[in-house]
N, C-alpha and C positions, 0 to 999 in steps of 0.2 A: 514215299508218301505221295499220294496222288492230290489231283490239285485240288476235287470238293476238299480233302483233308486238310491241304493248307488254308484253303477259303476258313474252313472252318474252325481252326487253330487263331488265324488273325480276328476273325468277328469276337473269338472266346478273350482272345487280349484285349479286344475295344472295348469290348462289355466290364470286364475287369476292372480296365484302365476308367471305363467311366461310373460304375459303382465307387472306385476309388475317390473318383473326384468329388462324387456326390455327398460318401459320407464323410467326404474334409471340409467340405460347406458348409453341411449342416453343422460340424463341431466349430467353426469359426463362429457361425450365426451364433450358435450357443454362447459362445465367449462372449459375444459383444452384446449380447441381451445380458446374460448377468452380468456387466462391465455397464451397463446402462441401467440396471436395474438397483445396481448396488452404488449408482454414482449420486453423490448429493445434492450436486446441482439440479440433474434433472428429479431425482425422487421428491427436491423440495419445490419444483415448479409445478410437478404431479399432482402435490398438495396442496397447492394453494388454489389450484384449477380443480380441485374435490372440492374445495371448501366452501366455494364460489356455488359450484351448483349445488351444492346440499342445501336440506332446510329441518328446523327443527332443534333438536338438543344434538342431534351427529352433525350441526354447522358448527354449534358451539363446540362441540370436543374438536373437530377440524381445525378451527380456529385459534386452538392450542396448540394443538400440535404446530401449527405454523408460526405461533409467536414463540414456541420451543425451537423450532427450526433455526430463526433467526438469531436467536439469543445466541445457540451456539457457533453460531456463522461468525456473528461479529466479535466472541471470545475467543475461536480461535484464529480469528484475525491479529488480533492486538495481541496474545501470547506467540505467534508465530511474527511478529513484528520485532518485540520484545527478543526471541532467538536469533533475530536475525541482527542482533547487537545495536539495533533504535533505541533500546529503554532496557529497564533492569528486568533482570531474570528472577534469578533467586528461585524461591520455590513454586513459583508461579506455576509453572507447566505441570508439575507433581498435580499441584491444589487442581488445577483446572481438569487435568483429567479425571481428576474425582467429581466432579463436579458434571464433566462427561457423563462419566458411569452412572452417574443418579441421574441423568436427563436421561439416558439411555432408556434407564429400569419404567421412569415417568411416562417416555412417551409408550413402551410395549401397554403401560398403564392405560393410557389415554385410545391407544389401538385396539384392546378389549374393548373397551368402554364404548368402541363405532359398534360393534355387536352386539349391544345390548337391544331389546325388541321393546321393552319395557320402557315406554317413555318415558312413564311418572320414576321408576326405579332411575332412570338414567339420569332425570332432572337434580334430581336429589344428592346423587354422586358428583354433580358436578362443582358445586362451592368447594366444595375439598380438594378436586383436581384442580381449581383455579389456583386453590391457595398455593399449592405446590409448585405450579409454573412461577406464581410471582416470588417465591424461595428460590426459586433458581435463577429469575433475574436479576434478584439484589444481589445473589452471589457474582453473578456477570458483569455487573453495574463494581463491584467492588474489583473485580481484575482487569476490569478498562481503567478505573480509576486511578491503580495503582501503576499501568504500563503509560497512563498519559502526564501524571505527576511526574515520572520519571525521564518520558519525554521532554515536559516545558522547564523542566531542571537544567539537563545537559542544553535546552536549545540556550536556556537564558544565559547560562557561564557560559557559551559560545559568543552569543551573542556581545556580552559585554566585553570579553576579551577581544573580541575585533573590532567593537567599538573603541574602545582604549588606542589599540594599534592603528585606528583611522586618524584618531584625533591627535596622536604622537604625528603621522604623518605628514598630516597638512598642516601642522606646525612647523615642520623642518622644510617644507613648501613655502610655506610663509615668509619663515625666515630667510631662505637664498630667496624668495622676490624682494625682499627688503633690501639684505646685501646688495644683489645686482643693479637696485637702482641707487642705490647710494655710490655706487662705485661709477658708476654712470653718470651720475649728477657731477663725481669731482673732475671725470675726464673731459667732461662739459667747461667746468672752468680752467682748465688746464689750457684746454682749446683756445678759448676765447685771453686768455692771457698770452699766449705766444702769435697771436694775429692782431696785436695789439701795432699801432703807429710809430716811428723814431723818436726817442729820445729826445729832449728839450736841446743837450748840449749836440748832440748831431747835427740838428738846427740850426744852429748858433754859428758851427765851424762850417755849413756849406752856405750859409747869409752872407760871412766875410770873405769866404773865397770870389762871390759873385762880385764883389765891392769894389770901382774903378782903383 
């Protein structure tokens, strides 16, 4: 192999080598745009930054969509509270994923509904999408409900169970400060009776010893 050939053999690996790199890049970048596209945080700060600049009847469908947004943020806060052994389960999680699935179906609803060209058509549509967000918030409203009853439940029986064990306490605190100063008090007169003067008849026998 002469040496243009190897020249030419190593430029064909770099090129390779960096075709390789390029399209691993690209499949990264890809990954993390749909990873950012499909993330909820960011998709719901997306919308609330549409809703802001829109004007019209597609602020108000916007405006849905982001009070949808939220509803299900703070439902699956409190059902994922709830699994995490803070409050009762039960069939919470079941219910709320259905309850999911209809927000889900609601907001594809309310994502037509930005498409539409038709002002006066769109205005018209809208009382009926309102109504439907606010059926999904009572539902929300009713499984925060149910995970926060079941929170100030368990905190209050905590609560008064250690209240009980305080007040057992500092009773039995109470009581040895009472013992120990009682016990204190008698070794007090104990004291002062053994530092006590001689005897009358002591007196008496060392008078008459002094006596010419």
């Amino acid at each position: 192999m002469t040496g243009i050939e190897i020249v030419l053999a190593v430029l064909g690996v770099i090129v390779l080598l960096s075709v390789g790199v390029v399209v691993a890049f690209v499949f990264v970048l890809r990954a993390v745009f749909r990873k950012i596209r499909h993330s909820r945080a960011v998709g719901g700060a997306a919308l609330r930054a549409r809703a802001r600049v829109a004007r019209g009847p597609q602020r108000t469908v916007l405006g849905l969509r982001v009070r949808l947004d939220e509803l299900m943020r703070s439902g699956r806060a409190a059902v994922q509270i709830a699994a995490d052994g803070g409050g009762p389960r039960g069939e919470l999680p079941r219910l709320f994923a259905r309850v999911e699935t209809e927000a889900s179906v609601l907001d594809r609803q309310l994502r037509f509904m930005e498409s539409e060209t038709d002002q006066a058509a769109l205005a018209a549509e809208l009382p009926a999408a309102r109504g439907r967000v606010e059926q999904v918030e009572v539902l929300v409203r009713r499984v925060r409900h149910a995970v926060s009853a079941g929170l100030t439940g368990t905190s209050d029986d905590a609560l008064s169970t250690l209240g009980a064990e305080v007040d057992r306490e500092v009773a039995a605190l109470h009581a040895g400060v009472e013992e120990l100063q009682r016990l204190n008090r008698r070794d007090g007169r104990v004291g002062m009776t053994g530092q006590a003067g001689p005897s009358p008849a002591a007196s008496t026998v060392r008078a008459r010893g002094n006596q010419p």
